[in-house]
N, C-alpha and C positions, 0 to 999 in steps of 0.2 A: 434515217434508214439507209444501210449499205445495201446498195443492189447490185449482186457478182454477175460476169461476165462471164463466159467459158473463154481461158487462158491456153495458148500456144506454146509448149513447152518447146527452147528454142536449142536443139542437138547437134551442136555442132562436131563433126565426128569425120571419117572414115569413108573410103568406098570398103571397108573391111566391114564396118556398119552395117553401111545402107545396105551390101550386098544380104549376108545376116536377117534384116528386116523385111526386104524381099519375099526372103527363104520361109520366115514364120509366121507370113502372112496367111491372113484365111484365105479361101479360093474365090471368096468374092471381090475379093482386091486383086486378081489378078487382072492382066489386059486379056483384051480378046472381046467375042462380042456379049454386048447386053451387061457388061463389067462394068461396077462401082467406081469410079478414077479416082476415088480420094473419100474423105469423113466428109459428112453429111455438114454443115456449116450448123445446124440443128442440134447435132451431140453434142450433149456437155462431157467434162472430162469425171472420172471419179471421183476423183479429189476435193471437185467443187462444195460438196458437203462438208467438208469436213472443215471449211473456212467456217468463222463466226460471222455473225450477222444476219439478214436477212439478203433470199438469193431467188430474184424471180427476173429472168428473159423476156419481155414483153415486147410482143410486135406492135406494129402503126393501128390503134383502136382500144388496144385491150384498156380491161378497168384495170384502178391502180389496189395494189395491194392493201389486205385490213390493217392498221395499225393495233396489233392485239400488246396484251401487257402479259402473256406468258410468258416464262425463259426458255421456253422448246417448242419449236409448233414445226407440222408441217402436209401437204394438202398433196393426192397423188392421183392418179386415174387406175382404179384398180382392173379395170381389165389390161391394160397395157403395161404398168405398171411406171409409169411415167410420174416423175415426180415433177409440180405446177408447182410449186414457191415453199418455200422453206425457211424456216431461223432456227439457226443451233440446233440443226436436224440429229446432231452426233452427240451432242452436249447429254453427258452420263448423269442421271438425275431418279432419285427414287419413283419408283413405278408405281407403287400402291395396288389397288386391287384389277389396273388393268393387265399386270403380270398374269392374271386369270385366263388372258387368252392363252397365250402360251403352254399354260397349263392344261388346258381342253386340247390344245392341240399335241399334244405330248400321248395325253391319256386316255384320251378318249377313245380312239383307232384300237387301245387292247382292251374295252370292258363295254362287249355287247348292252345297249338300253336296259335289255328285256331281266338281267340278272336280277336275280335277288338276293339281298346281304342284311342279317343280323349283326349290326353294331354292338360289337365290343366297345365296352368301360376306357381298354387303353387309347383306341382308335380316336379317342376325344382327348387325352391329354396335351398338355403343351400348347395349348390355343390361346395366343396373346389377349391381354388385358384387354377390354375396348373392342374387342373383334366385331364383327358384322357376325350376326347366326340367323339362321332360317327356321333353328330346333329340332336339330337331330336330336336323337331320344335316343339312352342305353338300351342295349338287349330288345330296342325296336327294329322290324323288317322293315328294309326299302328298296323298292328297284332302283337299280342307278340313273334312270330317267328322272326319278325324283330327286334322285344328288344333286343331276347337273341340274335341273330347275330352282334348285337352293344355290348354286355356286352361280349362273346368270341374271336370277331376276333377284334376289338378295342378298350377292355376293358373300354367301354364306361360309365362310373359312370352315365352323363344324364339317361341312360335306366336303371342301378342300380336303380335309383331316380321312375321312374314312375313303373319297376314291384313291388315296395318296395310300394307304394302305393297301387299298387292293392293288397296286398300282407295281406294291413291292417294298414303301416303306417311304418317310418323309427324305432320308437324303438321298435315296435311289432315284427317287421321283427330281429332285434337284439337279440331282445329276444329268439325270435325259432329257432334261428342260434345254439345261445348254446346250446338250449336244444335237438336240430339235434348232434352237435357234444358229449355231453358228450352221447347222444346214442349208437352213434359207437366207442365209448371211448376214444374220443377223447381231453383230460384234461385240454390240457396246451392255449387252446386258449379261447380268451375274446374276445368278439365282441363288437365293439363302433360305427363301422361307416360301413355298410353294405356292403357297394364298398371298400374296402380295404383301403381306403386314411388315412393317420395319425394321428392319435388321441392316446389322453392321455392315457396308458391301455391296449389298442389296443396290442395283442399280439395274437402269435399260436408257434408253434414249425414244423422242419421237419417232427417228425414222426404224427402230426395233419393232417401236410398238403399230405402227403402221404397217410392215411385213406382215406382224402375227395376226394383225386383221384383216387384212387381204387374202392370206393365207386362208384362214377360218371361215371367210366369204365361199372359197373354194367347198366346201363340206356342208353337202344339203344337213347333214345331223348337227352340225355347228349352228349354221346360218341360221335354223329354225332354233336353237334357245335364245341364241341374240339376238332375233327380233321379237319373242314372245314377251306381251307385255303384262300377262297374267299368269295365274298355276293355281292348282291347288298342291296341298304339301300335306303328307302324313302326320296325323296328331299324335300322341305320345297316347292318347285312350282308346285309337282305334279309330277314328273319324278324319277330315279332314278339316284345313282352316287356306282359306285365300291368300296369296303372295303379290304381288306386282312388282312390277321389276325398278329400279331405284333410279334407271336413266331420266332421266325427264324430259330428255331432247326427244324421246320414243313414247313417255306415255304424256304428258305436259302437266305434272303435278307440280304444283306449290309455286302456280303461276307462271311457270318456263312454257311458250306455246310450243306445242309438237312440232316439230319441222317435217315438212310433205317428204315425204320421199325416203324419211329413214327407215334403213333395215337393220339397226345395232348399232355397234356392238357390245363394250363395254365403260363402264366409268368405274371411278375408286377415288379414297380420300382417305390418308392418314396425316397425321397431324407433322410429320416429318417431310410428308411428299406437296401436301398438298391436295390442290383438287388434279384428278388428272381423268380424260375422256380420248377414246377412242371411237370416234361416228362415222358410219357408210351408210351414204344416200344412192338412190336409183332415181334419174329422169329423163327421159327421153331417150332410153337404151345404154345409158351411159351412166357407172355406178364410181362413187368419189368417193377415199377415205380419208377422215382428216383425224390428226391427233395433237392435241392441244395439252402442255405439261405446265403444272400449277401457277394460273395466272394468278398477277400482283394487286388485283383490282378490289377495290374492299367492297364489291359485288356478292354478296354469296353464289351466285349462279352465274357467274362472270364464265364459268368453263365450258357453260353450253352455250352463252351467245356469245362466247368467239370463237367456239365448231362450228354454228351456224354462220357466221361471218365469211370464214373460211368456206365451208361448203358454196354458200351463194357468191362469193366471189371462184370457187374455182368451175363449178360451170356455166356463169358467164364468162370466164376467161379460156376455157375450153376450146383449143383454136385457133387460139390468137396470143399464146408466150411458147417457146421454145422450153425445151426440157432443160432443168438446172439438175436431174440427176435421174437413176433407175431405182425402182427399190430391187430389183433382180441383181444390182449391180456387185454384189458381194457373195453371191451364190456358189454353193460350191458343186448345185448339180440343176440341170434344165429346169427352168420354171414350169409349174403344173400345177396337180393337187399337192395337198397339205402333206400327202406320204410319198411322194414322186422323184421315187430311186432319190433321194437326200444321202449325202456323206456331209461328215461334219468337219469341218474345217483344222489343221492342223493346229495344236495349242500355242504350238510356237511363236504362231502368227500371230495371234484372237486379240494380242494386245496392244498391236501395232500398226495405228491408222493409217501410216504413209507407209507400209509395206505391203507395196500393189503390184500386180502382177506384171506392170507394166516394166518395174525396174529387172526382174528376170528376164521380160524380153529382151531389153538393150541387153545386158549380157550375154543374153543364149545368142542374140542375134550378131556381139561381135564375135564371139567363136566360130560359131556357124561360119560368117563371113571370111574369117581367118582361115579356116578348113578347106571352104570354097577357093581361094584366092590360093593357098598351097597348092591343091591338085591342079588347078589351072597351071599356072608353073611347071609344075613338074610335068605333064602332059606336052608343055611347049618348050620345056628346054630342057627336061630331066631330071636325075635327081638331084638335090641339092647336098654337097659332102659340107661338113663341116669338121675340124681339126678338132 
């Protein structure tokens, strides 16, 4: 196992620089009293993630990290949003049906519970072979409470298909997926197919899919399908018939014990992605989210006990490793709720992991410094003529 260190990038430069650097500093780097003298020895750098391997800070006590067999995992404190240990947090890997978060979280903020929609014939086309349904019914009414309880506790693609409708259309809905995600900074995901099902392209990363549950944490109307471990669901005759939700880590079916403390969110499994889960636990005031993308283990349920791995190792570790990243850290607007003033990141960028903001400071900061270092001059000895 590699265990990354936060790295000192070493600038050798300039008083044209440093002055520059001074200049774009925040006000809490300034001197003066009750002023910060420097980075925290604690901060990891942003970058850190985007190394491979496995990347957890451990202080004098802490437990040692799970040896899991996923190719992407990784474990955060979702009130702070602190990221406790990670592997291949960045590593772009099909999502399967936990892209579903994203999708709730896109959609759901435009189409009030309480509505009522007769499904159209079309509204069900184009739903891949193999799909997960919960059984929507043509020309049947459903309030969209009952979609989302098909799309959380059955991972129902049918109801993907008609809130995606109401929504504005399958690639419209695509469309503002991404532009929801690179809001919350979330980089490494592409969206093709709304409901998570496999497609060309189609990708996210762990620490994506951990933003979008964090995020969704934030939404009493979210938080509550993702922990519901039961529903009833409209029948095609007018009755209803029982659902339960397909996590196991949340209801403990087909022998997987429930784990205390979880509140969601979701899992997915296609034959391309794999098993993939994203789980948030609450204990002792303190709520964890861990995401875990298609381990190697000829386990069937191998994805929920290395969530729970994860989870009980990150709060016993809780307080005793140093942060190896932010999920905030890619943001393109203050952390909050799910819909909180978010812009979406310019396209330019979205593809480019080492183009961080940091390399515009050193620029902005040798200009500035150049600028500064002119007017000084010229204030002390005039203007300067050139031939």
């Amino acid at each position: 196992m590699t265990i990354g260190f936060a790295s000192r990038a070493a600038v050798s430069g300039c008083v044209l620089c440093a002055a520059g650097l001074l200049a774009l500093a925040p006000a809490a780097a300034t001197t003066g009293p009750g002023a910060d003298p420097g980075p925290r020895t604690t901060d990891a750098p942003a970058s850190l993630l985007y190394r491979p391997g496995t990347h957890v800070r451990p202080r004098a006590g802490a437990p040692e990290v799970p040896d899991l067999s996923a190719r992407s995992w990784l474990v955060a404190d979702a009130g702070t949003g602190t990221v406790l240990a990670a592997h291949d947090a960045h590593r772009r890997l099909p999502p399967a049906s936990t892209l579903k978060t994203l999708f709730a979280l896109t959609v759901m903020p435009a189409l009030p519970s309480g509505i009522r929609h007769r499904v159209d014939p079309e509204e069900l086309e184009g739903i891949g072979p193999g799909s997960s349904l919960v059984g929507v019914a043509e020309n049947r009414t459903y309030r969209v409470s009952d979609l989302w309880n098909g799309v959380f506790l059955n991972s129902g693609n049918d109801a993907v298909h008609v809130l995606a409708a109401l929504n504005g259309g399958w690639r419209v809905t695509a469309e503002r997926m991404e532009e929801k995600a690179r809001a919350l900074g979330a980089r490494d995901t592409r969206v093709k197919s709304p409901d998570g099902y496999d497609a060309p392209g189609q990708v996210s990363s762990a620490f994506d899919l951990t933003v979008f549950g964090r995020a969704g944490l934030r939404s009493p109307e979210f938080a509550e399908y993702c922990a519901r471990a039961e529903a009833v669901f409209p029948a095609r005759d007018g009755g209803t018939y029982p659902i339960v939700n397909t996590n196991r880590l949340l209801t403990g079916a087909d022998g997987v014990a429930p784990y205390r403390g979880l509140i969601g969110v979701k899992n997915g499994y296609t034959s391309h992605a794999g098993n993939t889960l994203v789980a948030a636990a609450r204990r002792d005031g303190r709520t964890l989210v861990a995401t875990v993308m298609n381990p190697r283990s000829d386990d069937g349920h191998a994805v929920y006990e290395e969530a729970r791995a994860l989870l009980d190792w990150g709060f016993e570790a809780a307080g005793r490793v140093d942060p190896v990243g932010s999920l905030d850290a890619l943001r393109s607007a203050p952390p909050g709720g799910p819909e909180a003033n978010a812009v979406a990141v310019p396209a330019s960028r979205e593809d480019d992991p080492d183009d961080r903001p940091v390399w515009w400071t050193v620029i902005g900061a040798g200009l500035l410094g150049g600028a500064g270092v002119a007017v000084y001059l010229r204030l002390r000895w005039g203007p300067v003529l050139k031939d």
